[in-house]
ZATIGU-686346 format. One line per 8 residues: number of its first residue (from 1); their letters; for each residue x, y, z of C-alpha. Coordinates in nm, 4 decimals. Example, Ala and Ser with C-alpha at 12.3 -4.5 7.8 and 13.67 -1.06 7.14 Angstrom:
BEGIN
1 = as = 1.2300/-0.4500/0.7800 ~ 1.3670/-0.1060/0.7140
END
This chain:
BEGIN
1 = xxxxxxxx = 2.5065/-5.6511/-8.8561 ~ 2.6662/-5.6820/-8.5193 ~ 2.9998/-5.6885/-8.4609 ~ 3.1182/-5.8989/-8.1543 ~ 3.3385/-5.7752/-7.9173 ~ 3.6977/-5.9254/-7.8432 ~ 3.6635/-6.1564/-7.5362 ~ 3.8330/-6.0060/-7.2057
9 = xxxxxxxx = 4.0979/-6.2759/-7.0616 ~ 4.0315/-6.2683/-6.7166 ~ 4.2754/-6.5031/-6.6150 ~ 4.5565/-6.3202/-6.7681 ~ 4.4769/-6.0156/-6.5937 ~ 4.4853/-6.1867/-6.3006 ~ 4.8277/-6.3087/-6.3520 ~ 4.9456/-5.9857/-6.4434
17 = xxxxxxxx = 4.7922/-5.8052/-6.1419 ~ 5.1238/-5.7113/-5.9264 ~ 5.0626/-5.9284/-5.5590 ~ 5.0280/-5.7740/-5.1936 ~ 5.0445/-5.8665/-4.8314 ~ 4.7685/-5.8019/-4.6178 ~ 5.0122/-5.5272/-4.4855 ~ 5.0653/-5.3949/-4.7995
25 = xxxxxxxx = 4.7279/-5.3867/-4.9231 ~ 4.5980/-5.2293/-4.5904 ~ 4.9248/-4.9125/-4.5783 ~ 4.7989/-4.8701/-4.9392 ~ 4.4528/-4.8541/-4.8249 ~ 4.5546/-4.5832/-4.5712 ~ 4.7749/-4.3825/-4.7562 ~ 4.4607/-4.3489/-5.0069
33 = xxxxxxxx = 4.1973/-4.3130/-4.7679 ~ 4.4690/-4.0163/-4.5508 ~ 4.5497/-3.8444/-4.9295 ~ 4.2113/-3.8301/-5.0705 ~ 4.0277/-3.6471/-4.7375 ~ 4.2879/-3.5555/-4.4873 ~ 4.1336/-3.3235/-4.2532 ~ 3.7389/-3.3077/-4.2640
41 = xxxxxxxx = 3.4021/-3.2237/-4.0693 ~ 3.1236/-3.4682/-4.0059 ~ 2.7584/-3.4277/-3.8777 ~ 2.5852/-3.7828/-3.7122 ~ 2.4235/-3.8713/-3.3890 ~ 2.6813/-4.0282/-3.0887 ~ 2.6354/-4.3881/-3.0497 ~ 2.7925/-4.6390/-2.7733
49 = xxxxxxxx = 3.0515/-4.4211/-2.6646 ~ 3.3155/-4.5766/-2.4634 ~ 3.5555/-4.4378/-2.2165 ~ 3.8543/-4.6829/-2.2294 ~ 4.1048/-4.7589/-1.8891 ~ 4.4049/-4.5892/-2.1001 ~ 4.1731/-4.2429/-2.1031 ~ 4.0427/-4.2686/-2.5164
57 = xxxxxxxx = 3.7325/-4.2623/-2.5801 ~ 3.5632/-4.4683/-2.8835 ~ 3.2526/-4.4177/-3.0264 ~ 3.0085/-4.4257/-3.3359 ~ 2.8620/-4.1374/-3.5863 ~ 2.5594/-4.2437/-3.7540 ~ 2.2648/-4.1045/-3.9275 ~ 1.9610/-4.2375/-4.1110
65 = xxxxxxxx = 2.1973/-4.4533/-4.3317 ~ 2.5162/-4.5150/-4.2239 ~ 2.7971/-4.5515/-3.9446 ~ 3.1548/-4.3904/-3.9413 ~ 3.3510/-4.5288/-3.6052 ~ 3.5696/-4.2497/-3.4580 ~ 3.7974/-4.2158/-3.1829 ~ 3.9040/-3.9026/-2.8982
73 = xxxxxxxx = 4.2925/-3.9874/-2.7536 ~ 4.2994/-3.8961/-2.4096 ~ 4.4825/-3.5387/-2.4505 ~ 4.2149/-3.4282/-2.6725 ~ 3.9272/-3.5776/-2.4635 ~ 4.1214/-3.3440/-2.1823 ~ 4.0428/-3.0026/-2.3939 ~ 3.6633/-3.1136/-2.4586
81 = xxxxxxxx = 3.3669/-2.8783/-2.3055 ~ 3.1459/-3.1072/-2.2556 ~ 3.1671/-3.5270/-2.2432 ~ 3.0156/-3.7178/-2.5443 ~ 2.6791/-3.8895/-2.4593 ~ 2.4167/-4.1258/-2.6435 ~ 2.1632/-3.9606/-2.8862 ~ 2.4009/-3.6432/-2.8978
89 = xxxxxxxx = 2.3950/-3.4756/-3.1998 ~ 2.7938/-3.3345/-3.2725 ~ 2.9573/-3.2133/-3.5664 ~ 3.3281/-3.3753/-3.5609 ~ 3.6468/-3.2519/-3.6831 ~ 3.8939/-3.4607/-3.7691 ~ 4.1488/-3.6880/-3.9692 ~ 3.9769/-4.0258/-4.1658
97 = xxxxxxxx = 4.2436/-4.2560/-4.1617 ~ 4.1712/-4.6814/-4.1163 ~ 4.2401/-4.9151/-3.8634 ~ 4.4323/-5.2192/-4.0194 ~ 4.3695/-5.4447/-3.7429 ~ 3.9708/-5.4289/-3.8211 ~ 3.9768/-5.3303/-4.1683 ~ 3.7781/-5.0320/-4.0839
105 = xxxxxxxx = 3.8131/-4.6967/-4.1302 ~ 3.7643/-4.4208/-3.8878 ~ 3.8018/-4.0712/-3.7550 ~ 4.0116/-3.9348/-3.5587 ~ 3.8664/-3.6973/-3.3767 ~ 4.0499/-3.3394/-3.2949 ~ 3.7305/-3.1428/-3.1709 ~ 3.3765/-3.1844/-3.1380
113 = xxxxxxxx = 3.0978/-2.9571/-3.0778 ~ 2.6867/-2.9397/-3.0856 ~ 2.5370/-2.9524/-3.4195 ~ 2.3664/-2.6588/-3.2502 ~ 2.2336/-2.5122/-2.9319 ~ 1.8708/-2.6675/-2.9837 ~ 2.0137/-2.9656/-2.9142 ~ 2.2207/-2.8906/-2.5827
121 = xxxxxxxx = 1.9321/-2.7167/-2.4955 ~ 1.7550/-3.0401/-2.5394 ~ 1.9804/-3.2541/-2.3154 ~ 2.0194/-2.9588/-2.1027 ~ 1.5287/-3.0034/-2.0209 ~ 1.6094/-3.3295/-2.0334 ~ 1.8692/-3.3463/-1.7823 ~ 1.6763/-3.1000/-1.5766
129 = xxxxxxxx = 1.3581/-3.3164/-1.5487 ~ 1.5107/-3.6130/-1.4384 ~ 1.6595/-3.3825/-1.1274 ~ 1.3481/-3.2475/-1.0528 ~ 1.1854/-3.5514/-1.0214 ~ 1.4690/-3.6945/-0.7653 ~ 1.3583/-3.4039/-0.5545 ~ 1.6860/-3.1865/-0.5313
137 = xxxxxxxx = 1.4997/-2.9093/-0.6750 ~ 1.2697/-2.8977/-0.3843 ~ 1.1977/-2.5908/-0.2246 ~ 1.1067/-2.7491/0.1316 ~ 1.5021/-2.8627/0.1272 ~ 1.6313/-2.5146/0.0612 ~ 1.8095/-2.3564/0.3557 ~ 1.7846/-1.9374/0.5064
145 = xxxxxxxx = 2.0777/-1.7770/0.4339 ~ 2.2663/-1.6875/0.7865 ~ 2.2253/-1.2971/0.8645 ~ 2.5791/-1.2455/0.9164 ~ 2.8263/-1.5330/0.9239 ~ 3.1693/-1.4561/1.0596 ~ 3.2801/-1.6819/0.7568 ~ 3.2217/-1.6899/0.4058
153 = xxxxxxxx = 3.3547/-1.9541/0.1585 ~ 3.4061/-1.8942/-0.2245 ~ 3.4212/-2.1551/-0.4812 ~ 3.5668/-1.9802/-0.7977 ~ 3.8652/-1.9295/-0.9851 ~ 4.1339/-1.7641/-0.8292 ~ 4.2289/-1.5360/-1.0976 ~ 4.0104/-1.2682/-1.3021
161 = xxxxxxxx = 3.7628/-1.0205/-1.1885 ~ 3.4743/-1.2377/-0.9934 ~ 3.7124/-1.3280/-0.6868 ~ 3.8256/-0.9664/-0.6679 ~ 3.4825/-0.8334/-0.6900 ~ 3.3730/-1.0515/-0.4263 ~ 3.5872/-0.9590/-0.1870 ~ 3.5393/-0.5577/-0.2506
169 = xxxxxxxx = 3.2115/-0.5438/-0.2218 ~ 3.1825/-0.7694/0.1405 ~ 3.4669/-0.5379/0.2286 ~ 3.2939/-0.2324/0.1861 ~ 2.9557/-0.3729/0.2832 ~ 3.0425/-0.5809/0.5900 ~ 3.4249/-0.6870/0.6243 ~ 3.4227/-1.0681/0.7188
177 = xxxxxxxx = 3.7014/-1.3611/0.6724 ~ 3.6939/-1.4975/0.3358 ~ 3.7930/-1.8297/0.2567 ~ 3.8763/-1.9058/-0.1298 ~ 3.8941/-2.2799/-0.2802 ~ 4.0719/-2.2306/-0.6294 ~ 3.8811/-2.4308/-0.8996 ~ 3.8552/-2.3905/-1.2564
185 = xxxxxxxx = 3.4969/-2.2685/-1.3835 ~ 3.5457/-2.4375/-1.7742 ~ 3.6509/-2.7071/-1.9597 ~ 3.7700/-3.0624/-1.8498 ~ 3.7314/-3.1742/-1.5172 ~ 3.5806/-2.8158/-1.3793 ~ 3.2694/-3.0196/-1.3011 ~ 3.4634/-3.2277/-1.0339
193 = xxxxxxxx = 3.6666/-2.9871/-0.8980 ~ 3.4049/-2.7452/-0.7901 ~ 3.1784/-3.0842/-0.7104 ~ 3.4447/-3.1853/-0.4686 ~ 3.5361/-2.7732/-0.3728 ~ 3.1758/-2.7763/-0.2067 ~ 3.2054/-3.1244/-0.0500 ~ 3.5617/-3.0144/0.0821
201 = xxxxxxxx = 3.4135/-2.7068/0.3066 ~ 3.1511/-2.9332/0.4001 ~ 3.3696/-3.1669/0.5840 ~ 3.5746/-2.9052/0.7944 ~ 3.4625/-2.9299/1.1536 ~ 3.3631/-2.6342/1.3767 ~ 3.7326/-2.5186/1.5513 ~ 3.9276/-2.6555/1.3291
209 = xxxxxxxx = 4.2717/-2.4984/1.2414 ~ 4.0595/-2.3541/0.8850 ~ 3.7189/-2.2725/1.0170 ~ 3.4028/-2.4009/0.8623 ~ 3.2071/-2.1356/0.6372 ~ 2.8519/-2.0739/0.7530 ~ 2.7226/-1.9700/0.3830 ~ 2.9163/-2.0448/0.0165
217 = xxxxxxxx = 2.9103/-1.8846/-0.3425 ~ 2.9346/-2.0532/-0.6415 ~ 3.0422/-1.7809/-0.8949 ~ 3.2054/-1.7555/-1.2303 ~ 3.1645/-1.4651/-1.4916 ~ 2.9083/-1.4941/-1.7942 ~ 2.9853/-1.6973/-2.0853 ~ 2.8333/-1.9059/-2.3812
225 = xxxxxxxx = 2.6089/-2.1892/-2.2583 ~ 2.8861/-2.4223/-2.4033 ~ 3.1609/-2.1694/-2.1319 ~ 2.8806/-2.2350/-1.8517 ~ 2.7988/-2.6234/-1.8977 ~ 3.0181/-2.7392/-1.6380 ~ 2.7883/-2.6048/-1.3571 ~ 2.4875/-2.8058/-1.5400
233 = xxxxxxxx = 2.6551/-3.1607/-1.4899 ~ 2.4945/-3.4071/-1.2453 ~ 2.7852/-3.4295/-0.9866 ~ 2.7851/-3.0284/-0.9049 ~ 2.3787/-3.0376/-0.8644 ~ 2.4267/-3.3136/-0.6511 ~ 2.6751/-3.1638/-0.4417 ~ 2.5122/-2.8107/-0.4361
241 = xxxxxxxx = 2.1986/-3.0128/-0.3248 ~ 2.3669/-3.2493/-0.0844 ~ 2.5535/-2.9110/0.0925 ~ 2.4406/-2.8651/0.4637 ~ 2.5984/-2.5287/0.4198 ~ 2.3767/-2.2977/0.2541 ~ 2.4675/-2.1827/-0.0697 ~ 2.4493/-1.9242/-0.2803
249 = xxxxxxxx = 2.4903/-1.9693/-0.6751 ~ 2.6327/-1.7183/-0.8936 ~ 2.7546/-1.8573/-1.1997 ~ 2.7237/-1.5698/-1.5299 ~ 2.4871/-1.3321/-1.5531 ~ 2.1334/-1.2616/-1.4957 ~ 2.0215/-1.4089/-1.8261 ~ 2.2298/-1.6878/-1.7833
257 = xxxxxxxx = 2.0783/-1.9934/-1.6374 ~ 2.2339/-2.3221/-1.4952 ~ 2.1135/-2.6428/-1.3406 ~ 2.3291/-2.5765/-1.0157 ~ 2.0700/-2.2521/-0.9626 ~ 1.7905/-2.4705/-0.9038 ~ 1.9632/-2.6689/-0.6829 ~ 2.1009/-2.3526/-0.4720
265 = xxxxxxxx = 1.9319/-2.2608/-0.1334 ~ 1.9754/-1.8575/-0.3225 ~ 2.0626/-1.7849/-0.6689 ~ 2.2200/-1.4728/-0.7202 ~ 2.2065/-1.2730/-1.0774 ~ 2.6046/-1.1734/-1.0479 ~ 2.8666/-1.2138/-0.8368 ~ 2.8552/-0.9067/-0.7379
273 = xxxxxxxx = 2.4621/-0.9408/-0.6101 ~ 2.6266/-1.2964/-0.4117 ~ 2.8084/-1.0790/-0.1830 ~ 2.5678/-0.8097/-0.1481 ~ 2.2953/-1.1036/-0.0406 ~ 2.5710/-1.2371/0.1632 ~ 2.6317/-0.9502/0.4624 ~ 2.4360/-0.6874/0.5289
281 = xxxxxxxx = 2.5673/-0.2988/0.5296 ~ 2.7292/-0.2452/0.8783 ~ 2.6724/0.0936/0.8890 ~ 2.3030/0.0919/0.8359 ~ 2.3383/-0.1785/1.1318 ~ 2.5115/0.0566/1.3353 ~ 2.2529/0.3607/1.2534 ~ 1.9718/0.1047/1.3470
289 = xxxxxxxx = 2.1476/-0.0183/1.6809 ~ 2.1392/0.3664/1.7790 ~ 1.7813/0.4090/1.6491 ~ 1.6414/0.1370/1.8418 ~ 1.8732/0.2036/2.1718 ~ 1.7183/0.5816/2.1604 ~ 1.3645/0.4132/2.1244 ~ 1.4214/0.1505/2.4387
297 = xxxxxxxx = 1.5475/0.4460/2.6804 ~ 1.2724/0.6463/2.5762 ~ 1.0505/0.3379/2.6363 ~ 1.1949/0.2711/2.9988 ~ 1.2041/0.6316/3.0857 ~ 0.8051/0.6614/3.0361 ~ 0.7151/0.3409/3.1536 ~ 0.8925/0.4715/3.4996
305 = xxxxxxxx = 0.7246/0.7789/3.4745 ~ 0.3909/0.6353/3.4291 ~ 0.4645/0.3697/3.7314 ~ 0.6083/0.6698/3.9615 ~ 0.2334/0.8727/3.8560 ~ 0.0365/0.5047/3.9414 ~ 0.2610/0.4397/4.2942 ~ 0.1639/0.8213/4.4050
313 = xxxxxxxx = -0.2161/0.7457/4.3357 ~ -0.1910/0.4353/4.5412 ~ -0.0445/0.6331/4.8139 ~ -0.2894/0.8877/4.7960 ~ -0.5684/0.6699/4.8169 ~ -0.3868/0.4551/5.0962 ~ -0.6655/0.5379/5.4548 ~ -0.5153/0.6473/5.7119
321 = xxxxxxxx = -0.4121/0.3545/5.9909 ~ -0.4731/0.5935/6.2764 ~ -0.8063/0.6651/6.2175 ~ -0.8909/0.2727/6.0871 ~ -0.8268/0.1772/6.4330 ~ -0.9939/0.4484/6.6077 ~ -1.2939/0.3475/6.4073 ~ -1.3242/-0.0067/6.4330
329 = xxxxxxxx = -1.2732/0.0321/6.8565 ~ -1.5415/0.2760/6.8269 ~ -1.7639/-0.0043/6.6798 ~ -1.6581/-0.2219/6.8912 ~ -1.7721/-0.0524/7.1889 ~ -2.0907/-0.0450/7.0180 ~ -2.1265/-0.3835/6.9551 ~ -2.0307/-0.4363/7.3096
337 = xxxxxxxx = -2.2936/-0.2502/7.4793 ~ -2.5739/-0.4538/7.2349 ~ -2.4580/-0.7247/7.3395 ~ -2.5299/-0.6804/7.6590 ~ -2.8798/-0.5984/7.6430 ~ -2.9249/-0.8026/7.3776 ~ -3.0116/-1.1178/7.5121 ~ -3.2382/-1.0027/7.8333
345 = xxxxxxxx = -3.4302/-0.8228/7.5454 ~ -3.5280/-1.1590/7.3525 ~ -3.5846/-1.3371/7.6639 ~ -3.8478/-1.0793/7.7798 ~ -4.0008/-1.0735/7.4084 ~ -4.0260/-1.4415/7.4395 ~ -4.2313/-1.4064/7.7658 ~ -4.3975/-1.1615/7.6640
353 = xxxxxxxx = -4.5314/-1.3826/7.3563 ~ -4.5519/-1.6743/7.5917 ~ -4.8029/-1.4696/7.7931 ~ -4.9849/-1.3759/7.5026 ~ -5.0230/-1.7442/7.3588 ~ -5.1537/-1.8461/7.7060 ~ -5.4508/-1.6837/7.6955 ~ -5.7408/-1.9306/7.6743
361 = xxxxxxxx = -5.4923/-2.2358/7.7242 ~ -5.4992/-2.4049/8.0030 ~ -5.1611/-2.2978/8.2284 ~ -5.1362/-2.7092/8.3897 ~ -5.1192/-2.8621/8.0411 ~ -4.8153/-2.6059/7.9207 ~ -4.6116/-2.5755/8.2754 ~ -4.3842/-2.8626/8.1859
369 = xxxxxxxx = -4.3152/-2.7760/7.8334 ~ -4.2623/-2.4077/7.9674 ~ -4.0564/-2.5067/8.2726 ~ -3.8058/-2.7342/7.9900 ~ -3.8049/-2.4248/7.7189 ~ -3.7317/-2.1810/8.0153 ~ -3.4435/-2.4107/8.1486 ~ -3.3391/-2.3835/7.7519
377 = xxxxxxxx = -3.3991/-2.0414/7.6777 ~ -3.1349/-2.0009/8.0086 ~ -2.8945/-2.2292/7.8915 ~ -2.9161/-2.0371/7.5331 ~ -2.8284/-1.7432/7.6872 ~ -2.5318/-1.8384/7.9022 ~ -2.3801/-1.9865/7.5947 ~ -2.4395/-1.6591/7.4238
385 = xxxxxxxx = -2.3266/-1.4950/7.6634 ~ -2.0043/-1.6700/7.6982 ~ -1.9572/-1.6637/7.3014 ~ -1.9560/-1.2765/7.2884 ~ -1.7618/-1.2755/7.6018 ~ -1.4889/-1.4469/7.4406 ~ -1.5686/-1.2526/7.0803 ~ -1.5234/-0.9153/7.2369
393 = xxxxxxxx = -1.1818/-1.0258/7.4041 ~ -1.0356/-1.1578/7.0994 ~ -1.1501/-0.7215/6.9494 ~ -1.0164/-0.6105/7.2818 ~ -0.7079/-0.7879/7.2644 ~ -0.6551/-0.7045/6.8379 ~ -0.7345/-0.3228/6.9271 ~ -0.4789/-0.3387/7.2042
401 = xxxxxxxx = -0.2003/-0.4429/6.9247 ~ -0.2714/-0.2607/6.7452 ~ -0.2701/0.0703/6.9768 ~ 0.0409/-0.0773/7.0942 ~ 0.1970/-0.0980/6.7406 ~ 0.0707/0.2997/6.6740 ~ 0.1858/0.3872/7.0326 ~ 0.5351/0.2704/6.9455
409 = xxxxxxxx = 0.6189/0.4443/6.6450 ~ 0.4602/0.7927/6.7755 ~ 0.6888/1.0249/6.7965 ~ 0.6199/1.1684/7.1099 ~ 0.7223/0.8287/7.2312 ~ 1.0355/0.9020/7.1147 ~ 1.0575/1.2552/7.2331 ~ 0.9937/1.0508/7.5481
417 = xxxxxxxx = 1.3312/0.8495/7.5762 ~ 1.4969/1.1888/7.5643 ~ 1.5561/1.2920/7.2055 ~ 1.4647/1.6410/7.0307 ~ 1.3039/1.7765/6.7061 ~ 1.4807/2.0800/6.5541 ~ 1.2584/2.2953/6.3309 ~ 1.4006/2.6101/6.1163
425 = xxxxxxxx = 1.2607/2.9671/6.0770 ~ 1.0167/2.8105/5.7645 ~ 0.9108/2.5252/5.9781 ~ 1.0917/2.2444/5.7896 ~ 1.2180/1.9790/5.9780 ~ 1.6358/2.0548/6.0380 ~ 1.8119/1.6263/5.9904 ~ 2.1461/1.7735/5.8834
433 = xxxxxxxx = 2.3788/2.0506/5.9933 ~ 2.5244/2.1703/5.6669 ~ 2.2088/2.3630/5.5531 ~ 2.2442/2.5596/5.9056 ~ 2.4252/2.9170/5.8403 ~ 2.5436/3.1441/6.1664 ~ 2.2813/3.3727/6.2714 ~ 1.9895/3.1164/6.1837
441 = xxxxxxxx = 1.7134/3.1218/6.4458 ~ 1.6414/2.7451/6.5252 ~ 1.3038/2.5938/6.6845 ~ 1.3788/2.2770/6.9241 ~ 1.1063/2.0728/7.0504 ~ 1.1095/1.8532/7.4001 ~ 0.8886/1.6594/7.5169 ~ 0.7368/1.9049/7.7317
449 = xxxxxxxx = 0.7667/2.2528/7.5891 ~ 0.9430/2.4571/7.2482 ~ 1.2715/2.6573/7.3098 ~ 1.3782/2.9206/7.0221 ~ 1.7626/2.9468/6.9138 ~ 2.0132/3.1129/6.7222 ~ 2.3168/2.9633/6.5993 ~ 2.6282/3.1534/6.7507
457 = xxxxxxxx = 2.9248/2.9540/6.5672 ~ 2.9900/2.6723/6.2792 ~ 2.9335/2.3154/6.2986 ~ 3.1888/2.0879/6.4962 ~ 3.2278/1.7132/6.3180 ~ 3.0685/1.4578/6.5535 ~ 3.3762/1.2666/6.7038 ~ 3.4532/0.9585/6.8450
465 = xxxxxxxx = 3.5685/0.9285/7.2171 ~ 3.9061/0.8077/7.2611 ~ 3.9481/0.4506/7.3738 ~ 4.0035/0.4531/7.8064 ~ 4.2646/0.2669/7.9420 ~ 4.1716/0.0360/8.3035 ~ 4.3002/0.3290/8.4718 ~ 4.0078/0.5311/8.3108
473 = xxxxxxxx = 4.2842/0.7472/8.1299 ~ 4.2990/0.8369/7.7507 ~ 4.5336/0.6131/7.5034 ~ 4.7637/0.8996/7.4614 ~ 4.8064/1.0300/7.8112 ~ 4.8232/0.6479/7.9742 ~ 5.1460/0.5836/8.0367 ~ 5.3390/0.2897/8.2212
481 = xxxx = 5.5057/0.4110/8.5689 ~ 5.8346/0.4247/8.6679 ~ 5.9968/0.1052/8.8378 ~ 6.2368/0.2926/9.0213
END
């Protein structure tokens, strides 16, 4: 046996059921939602978010199954390490509240950070790849570090212990002006400061009042990859890559590796290393300016030597002129004297064969062509004759230069025109009187005979006569007569 069941009186409930504005119903709705969770911590995927004009940011959570809308105000979006992009995976803390004005609810979001580092690491490749392939990881674009610039730029923060070990180590290394540009390294907005940092050097101009750098560093100390992700956003590699300063990146430290080091002309493992790889050690400079300045005088010195040893050979092996010229007139004559002979001789071995040819000929059928080859054989020989003649006056005349040339510079051509050769006791030739002591026995030469001296007192300077007056009289005793 069933029993039924009272019947429910729906419409009596619903008259009973107090009644609310859409206000009403929505605060309630709010207060409930705000009570019940308050402060909690979501996992999902970013979807669509939205960077409003007033600074907030809007934006989805989602996984396989649902979709929770959140929001980031503007301070908090200020604080965040890295911006929220599409197909990130987060985990969100924050207050669920709703928004009346959609009937939705949402959270609001206080922090936000990577549902781990597999997946930064993921947009981190993937970030990386689509760089590479717009070339500004190129190693053809990469720039040589200058030597030793006169100026080096730093692009860092300006307090903690990079900046000051920067500037220790180029002062012990290499002191140089150092130029700072105060940035910060983390959190909101680093990216674009030190983006616009390296464009700012960039655009000084060479004697300006703040000179232009010839190399940068990037630096900042080590840190999580979450401390260091401002050096792997887009707009620093672009400006790193876009730099026609060379650069040098040192951002954390050796293990640490960020986008902007691919994009550097140098990367550096510390900050530290940066300025090390940025001047060189001036006093191993100096040691090596020595060095090589001992090597190039050495160098100089034996290359004269061995040019002095070459220039004495030549002069050894230079012939005498004298005897050259003495030689060739001797040849000359020579060639003179067969020359004279020379043509008589042919003339009578001509005949001579002409005689012999005759035999059995008959003499009337040659006489012409021997009277025309006689009257030829004549003519031949005055030309010859004439030819040497003229040959042997152009040697004659040459020889005679030539013996004039010697003659002149002989010295007993000068002994000639009245001068004298003085000799000492050893025989070496005397062309100065300070080597000359009292009591040294002299040899003079003339022109004609040798005379033998000794010197009887010291050496009197060689003066210049005084000036003569009309009158013929010195310029100290002239004087103008009396009128009177």
């Amino acid at each position: 046996m069933v029993s039924e069941l009272p019947q429910r009186d729906i419409n009596s409930e619903i008259s009973n059921s107090p009644q609310f504005s859409v206000s009403e119903l929505s605060a309630a709705l709010k207060r409930t939602v705000e009570g019940a969770f308050g402060y909690v911590r979501v996992r999902g995927e970013i979807s669509q978010p939205k960077v409003a004009g007033s600074g907030h940011c809007y934006l989805r959570l989602k996984d396989e199954n649902a979709v929770l809308d959140g929001v980031i105000w503007r301070g908090t979006m200020a604080k965040l390490s890295f911006a929220p992009e599409e197909g990130l995976e987060v985990i969100v803390s924050g207050r669920l509240t709703t928004y009346p004005g959609r009937s939705t609810y949402q959270i609001v979001v206080e922090s936000l950070e990577l549902a781990g580092e597999g997946a930064l690491l993921k947009l981190l490749e993937e970030r990386r790849k689509k760089l590479h392939s717009e070339g500004l990881f190129d190693e053809k674009r990469k720039q040589k570090i200058p030597y030793l610039p006169e100026v080096i730029g730093v692009v860092t923060s300006p307090t903690g212990a990079v900046i000051r070990d920067i500037i220790h180590r180029i002062k012990d290394r290499f002191p140089c002006r150092v130029l700072v540009w105060p940035v910060r390294v983390q959190g909101k907005g680093a990216a674009e400061e030190v983006a616009a940092a390296i464009e700012g050097f960039n655009d000084l101009v060479d004697g300006g009042t703040i000179p232009r750098p010839g190399l940068l560093i990037v630096a900042r100390g080590g840190g999580s990859l979450e401390d260091l992700w401002a050096f792997n956003e887009e707009i620093i590699v672009r400006a790193v890559a876009a730099s026609g300063i060379p650069l040098i990146s040192a951002v954390g430290h050796e293990v640490d590796t960020t986008l902007i080091d691919f994009a550097s002309d140098v990367r550096a493992p510390t900050p530290t290393a940066a300025a090390e790889m940025a001047v060189p050690v001036r006093l191993d400079l100096l040691a090596q300016v020595n060095d090589d300045s001992v090597r190039l005088i050495r160098s100089v010195r034996r290359l004269m030597d061995e040019h002095r040893t070459q220039l004495k050979g030549f002069i050894r092996g230079l012939p005498n002129l004298g005897a050259i010229v003495e030689q060739k007139s001797q040849d000359l004559d020579q060639f003179a004297d067969r020359l004279k002979f020379g043509p008589q001789r042919l003339l009578d071995a001509k005949r001579a064969d002409l005689r012999a040819t005759d035999v059995g000929l008959k003499l009337g059928y040659f006489k012409r062509d021997l009277t025309r080859f006689t009257a030829d054989l004549a003519d031949r020989h005055v030309r010859i004759g004439k030819g040497w003649e003229r040959f042997l006056q152009d040697l004659r005349a040459r020889r005679d230069n030539l013996s004039s040339r010697l003659d002149s510079v002989s010295p007993t051509r000068v002994l000639e025109r009245g001068y004298s050769v003085i000799w000492d006791a050893s025989d070496n030739l005397v062309i100065s009187a300070k080597p000359v002591r009292i009591g040294d026995i002299l040899r003079i030469e003339f022109q004609d005979a040798n005379i033998q001296t000794v010197v009887r007192g010291p050496g009197v300077p060689r003066k210049v006569p005084a000036a003569k007056t009309r009158s013929g009289e010195s310029g100290k005793e002239a004087r103008q007569g009396e009128l009177l």
